[in-house]
C-alpha positions as CSV (number, residue, x, y, z in Angstrom):
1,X,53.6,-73.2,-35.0
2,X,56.0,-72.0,-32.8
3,X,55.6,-69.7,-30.1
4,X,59.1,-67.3,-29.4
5,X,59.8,-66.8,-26.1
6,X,58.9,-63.4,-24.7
7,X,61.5,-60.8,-23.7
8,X,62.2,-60.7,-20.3
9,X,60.5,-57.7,-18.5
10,X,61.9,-56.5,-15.4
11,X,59.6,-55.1,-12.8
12,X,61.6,-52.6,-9.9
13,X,59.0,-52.0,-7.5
14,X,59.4,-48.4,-5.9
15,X,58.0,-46.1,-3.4
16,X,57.1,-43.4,-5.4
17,X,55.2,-40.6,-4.0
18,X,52.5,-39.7,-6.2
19,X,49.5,-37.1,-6.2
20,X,47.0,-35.9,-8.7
21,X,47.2,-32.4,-6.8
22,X,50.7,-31.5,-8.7
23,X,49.5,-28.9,-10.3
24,X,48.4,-27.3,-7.3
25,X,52.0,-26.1,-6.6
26,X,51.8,-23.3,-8.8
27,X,49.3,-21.9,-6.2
28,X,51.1,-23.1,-3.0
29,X,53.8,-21.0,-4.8
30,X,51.9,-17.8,-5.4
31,X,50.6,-18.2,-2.1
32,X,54.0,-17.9,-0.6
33,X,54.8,-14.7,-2.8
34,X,51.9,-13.3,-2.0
35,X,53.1,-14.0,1.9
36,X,49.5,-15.5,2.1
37,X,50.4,-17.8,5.0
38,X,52.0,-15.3,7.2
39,X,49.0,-12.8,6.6
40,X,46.7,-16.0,7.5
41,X,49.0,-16.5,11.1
42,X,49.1,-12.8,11.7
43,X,45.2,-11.9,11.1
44,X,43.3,-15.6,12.2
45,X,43.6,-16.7,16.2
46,X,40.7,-18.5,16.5
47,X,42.5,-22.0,17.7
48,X,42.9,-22.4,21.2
49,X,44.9,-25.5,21.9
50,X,48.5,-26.1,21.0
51,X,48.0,-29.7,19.2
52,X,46.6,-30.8,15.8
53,X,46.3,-28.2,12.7
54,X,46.8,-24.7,13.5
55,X,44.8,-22.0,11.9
56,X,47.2,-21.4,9.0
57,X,47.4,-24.8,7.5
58,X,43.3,-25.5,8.7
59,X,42.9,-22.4,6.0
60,X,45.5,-23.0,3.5
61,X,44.4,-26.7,3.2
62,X,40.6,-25.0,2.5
63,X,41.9,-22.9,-0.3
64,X,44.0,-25.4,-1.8
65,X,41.2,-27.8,-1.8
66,X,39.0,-24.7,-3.8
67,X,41.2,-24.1,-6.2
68,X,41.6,-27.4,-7.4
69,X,37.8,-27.3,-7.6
70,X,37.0,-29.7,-4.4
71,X,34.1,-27.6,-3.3
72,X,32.7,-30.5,-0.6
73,X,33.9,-30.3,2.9
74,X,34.1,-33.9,2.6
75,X,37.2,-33.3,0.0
76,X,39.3,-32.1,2.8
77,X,39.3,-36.3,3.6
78,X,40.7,-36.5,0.4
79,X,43.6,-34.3,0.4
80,X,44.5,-35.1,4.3
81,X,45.1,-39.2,2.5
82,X,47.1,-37.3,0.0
83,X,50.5,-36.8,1.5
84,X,52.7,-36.0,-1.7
85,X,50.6,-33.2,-2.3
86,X,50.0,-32.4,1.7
87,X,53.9,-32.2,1.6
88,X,53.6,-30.8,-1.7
89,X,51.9,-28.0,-0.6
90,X,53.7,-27.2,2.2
91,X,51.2,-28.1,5.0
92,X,52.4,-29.5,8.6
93,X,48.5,-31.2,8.4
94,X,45.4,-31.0,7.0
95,X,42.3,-30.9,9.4
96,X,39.6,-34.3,8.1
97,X,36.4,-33.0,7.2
98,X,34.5,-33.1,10.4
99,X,37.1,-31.2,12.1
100,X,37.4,-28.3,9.5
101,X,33.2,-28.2,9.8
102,X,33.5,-27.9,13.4
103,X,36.2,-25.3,12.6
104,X,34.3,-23.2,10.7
105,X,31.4,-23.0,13.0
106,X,33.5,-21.3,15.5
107,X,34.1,-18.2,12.8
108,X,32.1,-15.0,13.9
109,X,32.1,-11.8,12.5
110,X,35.1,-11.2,14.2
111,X,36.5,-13.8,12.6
112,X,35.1,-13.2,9.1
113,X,36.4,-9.7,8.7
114,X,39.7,-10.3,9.5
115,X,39.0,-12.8,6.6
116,X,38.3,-10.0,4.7
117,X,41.2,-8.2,5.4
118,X,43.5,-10.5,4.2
119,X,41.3,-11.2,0.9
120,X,41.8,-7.3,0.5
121,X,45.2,-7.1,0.7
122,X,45.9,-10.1,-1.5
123,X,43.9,-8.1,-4.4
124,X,45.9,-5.4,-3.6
125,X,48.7,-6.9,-4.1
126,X,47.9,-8.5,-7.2
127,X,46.6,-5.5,-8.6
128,X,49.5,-3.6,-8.1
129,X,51.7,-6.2,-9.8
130,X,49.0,-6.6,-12.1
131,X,49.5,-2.8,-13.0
132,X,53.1,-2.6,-13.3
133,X,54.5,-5.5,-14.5
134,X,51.0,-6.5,-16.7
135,X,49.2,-9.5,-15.7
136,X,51.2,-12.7,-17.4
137,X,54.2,-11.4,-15.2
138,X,51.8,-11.8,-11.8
139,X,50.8,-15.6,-12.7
């Protein structure tokens, strides 16, 4: 019996940048046309220092992570590793998961409300485009 001689098979070894958190652009997106991360700088100050991951990208990376249904604080570890989709997503950094608890515990009412306010005016937005241009239009 004889045995043919296999094709040659080249390999080209790359350094591709890869994520599982692609489809996650279409938010980052909507987020930016919705001027969500300028309505997170304007309305959140609870950072003191000048080093590290400011309030915007600490609160961005948390609704990222949600809506691609990591609900564990312990996914923000995940996506911090991630740096296609960190880059992706248009973050400067992503706080680990011990530093966004510690984050969050400094929230107050204060804090929570102006939360609030920036929810409301997202869904006010929405629902006005929602309203005149008809929903598959907004998304």
């Amino acid at each position: 019996m004889i045995i043919p001689k296999p094709e040659k098979i080249d390999i080209e070894f790359i350094d591709a940048k890869l994520t599982g958190m692609a489809g996650s652009l279409f938010v980052a997106r909507l987020a930016n046309q919705l001027k969500l991360p300028d309505l997170l700088k304007d309305q959140i100050c609870l950072k003191k220092r000048n080093r590290g991951c400011d309030d915007k990208d600490s609160l961005l990376g948390l609704i990222h992570n949600f809506c691609a249904g990591n609900g564990k604080l312990s996914d923000m570890d995940a996506l911090r590793a991630d740096k296609p989709a960190v880059s992706l997503l248009g973050l400067e950094d992503v706080r680990s998961s011990k530093r966004m608890g510690e984050y969050l515990a400094l929230f107050n009412a204060n804090f929570v409300k102006a939360l609030y306010s920036v929810a409301h005016r997202l869904c006010q937005q929405i629902g006005f485009l929602a309203v005149c241009y008809g929903f598959s239009t907004v998304i």
